[in-house]
TIZADO-488329 format. One record per residue (C-alpha): residue in one letter; chain; x, y, z; residue number from 0. Coordinates in steps of 0.05 Angstrom, whole numbers, plus 5000, padded with zeros to 4 digits. Example, Ala and Ser with C-alpha at 12.3 -4.5 7.8 and 13.67 -1.06 7.14 Angstrom:
! TIZADO-488329
res	chain	u	v	w	n
A	A	5246	4910	5156	0
S	A	5273	4979	5143	1
! end
This chain:
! TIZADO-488329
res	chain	u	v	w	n
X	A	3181	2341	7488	0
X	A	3183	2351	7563	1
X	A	3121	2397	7547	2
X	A	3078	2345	7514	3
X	A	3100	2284	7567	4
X	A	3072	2335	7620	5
X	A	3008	2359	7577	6
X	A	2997	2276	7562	7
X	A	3011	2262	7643	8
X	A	2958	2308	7668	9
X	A	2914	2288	7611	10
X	A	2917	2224	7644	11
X	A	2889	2229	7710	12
X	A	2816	2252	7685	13
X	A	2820	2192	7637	14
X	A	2837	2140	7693	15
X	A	2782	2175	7743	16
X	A	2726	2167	7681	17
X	A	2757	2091	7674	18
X	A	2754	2080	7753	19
X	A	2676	2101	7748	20
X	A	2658	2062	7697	21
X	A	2693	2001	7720	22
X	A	2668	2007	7783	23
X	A	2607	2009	7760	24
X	A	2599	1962	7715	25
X	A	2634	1906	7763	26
X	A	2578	1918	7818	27
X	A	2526	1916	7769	28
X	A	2551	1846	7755	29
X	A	2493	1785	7767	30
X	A	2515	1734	7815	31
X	A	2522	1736	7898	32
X	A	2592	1737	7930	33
X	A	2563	1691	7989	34
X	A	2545	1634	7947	35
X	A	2586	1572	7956	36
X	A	2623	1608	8022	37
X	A	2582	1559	8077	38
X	A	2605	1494	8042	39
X	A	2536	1454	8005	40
X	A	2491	1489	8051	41
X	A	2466	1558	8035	42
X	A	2491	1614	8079	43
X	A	2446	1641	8136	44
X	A	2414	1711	8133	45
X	A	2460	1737	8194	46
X	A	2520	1723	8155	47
X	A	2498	1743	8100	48
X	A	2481	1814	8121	49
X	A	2550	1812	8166	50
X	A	2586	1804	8103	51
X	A	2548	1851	8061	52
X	A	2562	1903	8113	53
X	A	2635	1885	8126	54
X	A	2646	1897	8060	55
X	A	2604	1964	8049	56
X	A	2552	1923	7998	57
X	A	2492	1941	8033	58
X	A	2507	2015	8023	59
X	A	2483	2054	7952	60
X	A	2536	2042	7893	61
X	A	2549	2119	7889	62
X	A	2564	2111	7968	63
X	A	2616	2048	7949	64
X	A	2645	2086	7891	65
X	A	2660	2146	7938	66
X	A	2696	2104	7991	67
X	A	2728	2070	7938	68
X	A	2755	2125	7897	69
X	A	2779	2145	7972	70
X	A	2820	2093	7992	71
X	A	2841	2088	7921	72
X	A	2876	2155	7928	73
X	A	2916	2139	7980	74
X	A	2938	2075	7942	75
X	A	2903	2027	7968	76
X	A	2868	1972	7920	77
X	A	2830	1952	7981	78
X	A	2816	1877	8012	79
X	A	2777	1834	7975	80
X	A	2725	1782	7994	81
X	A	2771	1727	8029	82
X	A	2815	1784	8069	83
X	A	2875	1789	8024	84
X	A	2900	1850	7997	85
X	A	2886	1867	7926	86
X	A	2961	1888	7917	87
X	A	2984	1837	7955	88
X	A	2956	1787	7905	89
X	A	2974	1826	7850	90
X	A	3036	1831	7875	91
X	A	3053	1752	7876	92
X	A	3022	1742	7812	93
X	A	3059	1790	7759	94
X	A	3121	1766	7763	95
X	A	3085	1697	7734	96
X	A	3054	1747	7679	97
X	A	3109	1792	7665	98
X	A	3149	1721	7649	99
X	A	3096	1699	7591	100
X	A	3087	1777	7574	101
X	A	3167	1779	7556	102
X	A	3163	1706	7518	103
X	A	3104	1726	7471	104
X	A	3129	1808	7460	105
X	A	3206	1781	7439	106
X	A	3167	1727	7391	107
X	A	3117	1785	7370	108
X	A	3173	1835	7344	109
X	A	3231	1789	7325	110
X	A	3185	1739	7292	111
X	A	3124	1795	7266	112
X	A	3169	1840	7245	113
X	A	3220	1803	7209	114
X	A	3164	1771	7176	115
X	A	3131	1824	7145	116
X	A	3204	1858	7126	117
X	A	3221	1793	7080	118
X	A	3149	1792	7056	119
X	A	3141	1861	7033	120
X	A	3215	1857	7003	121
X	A	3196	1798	6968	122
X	A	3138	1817	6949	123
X	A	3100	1764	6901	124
X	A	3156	1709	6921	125
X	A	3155	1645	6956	126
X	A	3165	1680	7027	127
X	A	3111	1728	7013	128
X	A	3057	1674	7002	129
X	A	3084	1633	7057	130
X	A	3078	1690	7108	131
X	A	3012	1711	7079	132
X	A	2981	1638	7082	133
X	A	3002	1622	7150	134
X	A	2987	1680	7191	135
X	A	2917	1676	7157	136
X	A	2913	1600	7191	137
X	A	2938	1631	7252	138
X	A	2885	1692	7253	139
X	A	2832	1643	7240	140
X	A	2844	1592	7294	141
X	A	2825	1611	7371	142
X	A	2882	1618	7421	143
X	A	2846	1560	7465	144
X	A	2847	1510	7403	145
X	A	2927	1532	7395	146
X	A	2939	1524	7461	147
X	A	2903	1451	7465	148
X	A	2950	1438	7399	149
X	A	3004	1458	7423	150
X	A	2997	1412	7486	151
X	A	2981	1357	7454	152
X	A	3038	1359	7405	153
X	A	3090	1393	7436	154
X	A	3079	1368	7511	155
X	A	3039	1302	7509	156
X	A	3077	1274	7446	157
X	A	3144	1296	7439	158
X	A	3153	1313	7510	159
X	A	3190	1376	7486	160
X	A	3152	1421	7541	161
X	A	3109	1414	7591	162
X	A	3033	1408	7588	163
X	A	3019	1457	7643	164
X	A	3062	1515	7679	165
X	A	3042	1506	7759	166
X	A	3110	1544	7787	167
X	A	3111	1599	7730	168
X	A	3190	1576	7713	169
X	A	3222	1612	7646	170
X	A	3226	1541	7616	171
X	A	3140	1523	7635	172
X	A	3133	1587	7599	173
X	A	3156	1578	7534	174
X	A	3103	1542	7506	175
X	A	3046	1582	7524	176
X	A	3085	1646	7519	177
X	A	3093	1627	7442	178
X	A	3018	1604	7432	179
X	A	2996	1676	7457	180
X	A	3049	1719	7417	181
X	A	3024	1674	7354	182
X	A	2961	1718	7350	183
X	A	3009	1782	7355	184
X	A	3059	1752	7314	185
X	A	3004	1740	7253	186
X	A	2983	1812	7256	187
X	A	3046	1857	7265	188
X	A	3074	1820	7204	189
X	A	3010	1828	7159	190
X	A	3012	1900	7186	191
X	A	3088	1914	7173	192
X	A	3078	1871	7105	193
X	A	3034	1915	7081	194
X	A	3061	1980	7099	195
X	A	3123	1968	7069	196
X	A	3093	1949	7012	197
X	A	3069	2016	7006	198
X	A	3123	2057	7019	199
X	A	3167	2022	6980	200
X	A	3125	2055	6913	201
X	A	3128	2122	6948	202
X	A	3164	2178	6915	203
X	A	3211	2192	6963	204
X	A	3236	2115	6953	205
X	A	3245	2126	6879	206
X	A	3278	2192	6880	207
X	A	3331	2156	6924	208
X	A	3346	2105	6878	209
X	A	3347	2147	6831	210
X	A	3403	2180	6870	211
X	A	3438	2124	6864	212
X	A	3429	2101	6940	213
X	A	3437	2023	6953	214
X	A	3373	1977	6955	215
X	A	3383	1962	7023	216
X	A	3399	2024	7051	217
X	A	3341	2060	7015	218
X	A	3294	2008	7047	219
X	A	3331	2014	7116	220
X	A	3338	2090	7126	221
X	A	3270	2115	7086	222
X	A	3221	2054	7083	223
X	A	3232	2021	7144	224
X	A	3224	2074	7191	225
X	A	3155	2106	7166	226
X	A	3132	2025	7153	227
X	A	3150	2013	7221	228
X	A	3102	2068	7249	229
X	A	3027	2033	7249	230
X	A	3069	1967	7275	231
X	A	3093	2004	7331	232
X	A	3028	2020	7351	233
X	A	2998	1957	7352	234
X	A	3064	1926	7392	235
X	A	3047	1982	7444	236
X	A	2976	1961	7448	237
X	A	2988	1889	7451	238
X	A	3041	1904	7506	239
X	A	2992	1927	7543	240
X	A	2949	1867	7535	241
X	A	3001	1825	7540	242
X	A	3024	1844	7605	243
X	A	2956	1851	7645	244
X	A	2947	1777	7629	245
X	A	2923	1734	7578	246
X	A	2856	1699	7610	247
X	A	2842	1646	7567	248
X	A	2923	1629	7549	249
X	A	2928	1629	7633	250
X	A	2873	1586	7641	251
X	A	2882	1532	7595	252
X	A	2958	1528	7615	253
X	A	2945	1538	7688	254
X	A	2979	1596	7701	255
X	A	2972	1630	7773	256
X	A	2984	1698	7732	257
X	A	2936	1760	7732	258
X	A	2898	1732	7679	259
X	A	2873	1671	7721	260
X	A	2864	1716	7784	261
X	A	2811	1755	7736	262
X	A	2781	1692	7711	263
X	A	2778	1671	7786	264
X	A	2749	1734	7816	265
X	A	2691	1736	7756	266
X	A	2663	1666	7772	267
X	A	2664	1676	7846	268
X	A	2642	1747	7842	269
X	A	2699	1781	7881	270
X	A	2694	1849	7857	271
X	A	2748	1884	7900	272
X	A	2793	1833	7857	273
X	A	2763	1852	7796	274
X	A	2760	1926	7800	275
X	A	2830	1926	7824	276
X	A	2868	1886	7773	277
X	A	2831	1924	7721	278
X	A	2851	1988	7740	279
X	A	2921	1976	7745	280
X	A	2905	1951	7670	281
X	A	2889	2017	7654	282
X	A	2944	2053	7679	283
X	A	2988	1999	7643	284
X	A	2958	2019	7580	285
X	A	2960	2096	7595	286
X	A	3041	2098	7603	287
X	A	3048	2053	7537	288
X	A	3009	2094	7495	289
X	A	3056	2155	7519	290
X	A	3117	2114	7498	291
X	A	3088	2102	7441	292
X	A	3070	2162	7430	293
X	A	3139	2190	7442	294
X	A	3171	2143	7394	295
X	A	3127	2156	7339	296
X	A	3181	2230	7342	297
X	A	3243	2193	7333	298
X	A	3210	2145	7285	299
X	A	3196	2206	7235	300
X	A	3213	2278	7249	301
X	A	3144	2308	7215	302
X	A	3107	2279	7278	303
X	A	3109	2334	7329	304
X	A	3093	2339	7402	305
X	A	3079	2402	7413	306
! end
């Protein structure tokens, strides 16, 4: 185990250099100017216009800005982006906001998904299978905006249960949209553990232990279960990762200073320090999930190796 961890750690680092490159890249290549709108109605003047291409190293060849980029980055620093804040700094005041509706949506995701798709497959052909069937469908096939516009509507402007927008990031502003964006996650892991269970419940290895005599429920729980719950897993990693580098559109309808807004905000006014910066850490988010995924898929079922 400690073997693999290492082997997947190193693997890493060319992975997140490759991802820094293109990134880079691609956010520079990016249409729009950065000094547009920053001298009020009025369009800025050539001198400041060069002064601020040069403060900020955009009048030098990309390769030339990825190199003192990929500098800097090394030492840890996410640089300062186009209003002279620091790219960690506004990170920094902005995950905790994230992290918030990240926890809401991943607890509705795998108590809700996965106990789903459990009584589903179970009851397979029953009442609860068609329900869960039907109305994850509806939920796949509606946009998260649409949801999240419902959801206000309903839930904040009519019953007053919640409310419509979450300004100060508070556990309580964050229920609402934390449930609208796990609903997409919530549809899928319970299709996805649905279906696997299905399938592993007409495996051999099922039938031979009833035909041991083992319990229902304990056949299900100590054979079916743990091999159904492999491809879910997967997916709850992966969305984890999505989940906590911020949901744009779920941010930006509720008005949510999270990281997701931040992104939103440094597209349209084409701050690409921002941009690059938030992305990256992204990346590395992703990178340390799949490796706990990874991991788990071990304990899950012993004829995975790592080595």
């Amino acid at each position: 185990m400690g073997k693999f961890v290492i082997r997947r750690l190193l693997m890493m680092i060319p992975t997140f250099l490759g991802a820094t490159f293109i990134i880079f890249f691609l956010s520079m290549a990016m249409p729009g100017d950065p000094t547009v709108g920053r001298c009020g109605e009025r369009p800025c003047t050539q001198a400041y216009i060069d002064a601020f291409r040069a403060r900020y190293g955009l009048d030098q060849p990309l390769i030339v800005q990825y190199g003192i980029y990929l500098k800097r980055l090394l030492t840890g620093d996410l640089g300062i982006n186009y209003y002279n804040n620091s790219v960690i700094h506004e990170l920094a005041i902005r995950y905790p906001t994230t992290l918030k509706l990240a926890v809401i949506a991943i607890l509705c995701e795998i108590l809700i998904g996965v106990s789903a798709g459990i009584l589903a497959g179970i009851r397979r052909g029953k009442f609860i299978d068609s329900l869960v069937t039907v109305s994850t469908l509806v939920v796949i096939a509606i946009p998260v905006f649409v949801l999240g516009g419902l959801a206000q509507m309903v839930f904040g402007i009519k019953l007053h249960w919640f409310p419509v927008t979450a300004g100060d990031g508070s556990w309580y502003q964050l229920i609402m949209p934390g449930v609208v964006l796990g609903s997409l996650y919530v549809a899928y892991v319970a299709r996805l553990t649905r279906t696997n269970l299905v399938d592993n419940l007409r495996a051999d290895y099922v039938r031979t232990a009833y035909a041991k005599g083992m319990m229902p429920m304990r056949a299900i729980g100590l054979h079916a279960m743990r091999n159904s719950l492999i491809p879910s897993i997967t997916y709850i990693g992966a969305s984890i990762g999505a989940l906590t580098s911020g949901a744009i559109i779920t941010e930006r309808v509720f008005n949510i200073n999270g990281v997701g807004f931040l992104i939103y905000r440094s597209i349209n006014q084409r701050d690409f320090t921002t941009l690059v910066g938030a992305i990256l850490v992204i990346v590395l988010i992703y990178m340390f999930l799949t490796l706990i995924v990874d991991v788990l898929y071990g304990y899950l079922d012993p004829r995975i190796g790592h080595e």
